[in-house]
Every structure is written in C-alpha cells, then in structure tokens.
N, C-alpha and C positions, 0 to 999 in steps of 0.2 A: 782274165776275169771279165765278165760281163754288170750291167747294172746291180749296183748292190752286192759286189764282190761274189755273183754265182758264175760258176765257172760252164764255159759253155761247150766243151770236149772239141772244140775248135771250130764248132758250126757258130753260126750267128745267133746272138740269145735275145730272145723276146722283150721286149721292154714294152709292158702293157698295166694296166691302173690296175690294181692289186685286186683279186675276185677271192670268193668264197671258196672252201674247196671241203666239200665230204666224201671221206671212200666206205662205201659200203657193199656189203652184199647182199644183193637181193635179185628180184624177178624185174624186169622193167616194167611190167604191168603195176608195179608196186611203188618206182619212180616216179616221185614231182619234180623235174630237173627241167632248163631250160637246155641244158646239153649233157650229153652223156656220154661218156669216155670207155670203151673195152677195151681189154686186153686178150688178143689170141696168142693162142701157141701156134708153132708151127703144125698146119694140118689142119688145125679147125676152125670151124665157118659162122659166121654171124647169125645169130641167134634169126629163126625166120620169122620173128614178129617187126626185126627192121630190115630184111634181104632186099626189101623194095624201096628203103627212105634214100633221101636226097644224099649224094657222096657212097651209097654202099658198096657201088659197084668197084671205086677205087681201093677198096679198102684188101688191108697183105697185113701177114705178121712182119714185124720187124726184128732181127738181133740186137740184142740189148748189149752197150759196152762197144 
C-alpha cells in the first residue's frame, strides 16, 4: 500500500498535495483546465487540435491492469 493506504499495483505511488479532479465529457475547445487528461484506445490518435502541444509526440495507449 502506498500514501493513504492506495495501493499502487507494485509501481511507485505518487505522493502529491491533494488537487481538484473533474471528469467530463466534452470538446477541448469547451475546456477551462490548467491540464487535461485523454484516454485512447488502442489505434487512435489525439485529437488534432493538440497533435502539436508540448509532450504529444510521446504520447501511446496504455493497457490497463
């Protein structure tokens, strides 16, 4: 178990000052966010209004579990 009894699936768990969190669905043109969090599937590609921001290029679906 990790800070505050979150279990961390054996990786290293984040220990950072508690933030805000909303999930919603919508357009990013429609987002006030100071960061913004996607999820892909395997196969598809980041939305082309951020294919150019900063970190895009890194960016892969992950398996989950």
């Amino acid at each position: 178990m990790g800070p505050a009894g979150i279990r961390s699936l054996g990786k290293p768990a984040i220990d950072s000052a508690p933030v805000e969190l909303e999930v919603v669905s919508a357009g990013l043109e429609e987002l006030d966010a100071d960061l913004v969090a996607l999820a892909l599937a395997e196969g598809e590609q980041l939305p082309e209004a951020i294919r150019d921001a900063p970190g895009a290029a890194d960016v892969r679906p992950s398996a989950c579990g």
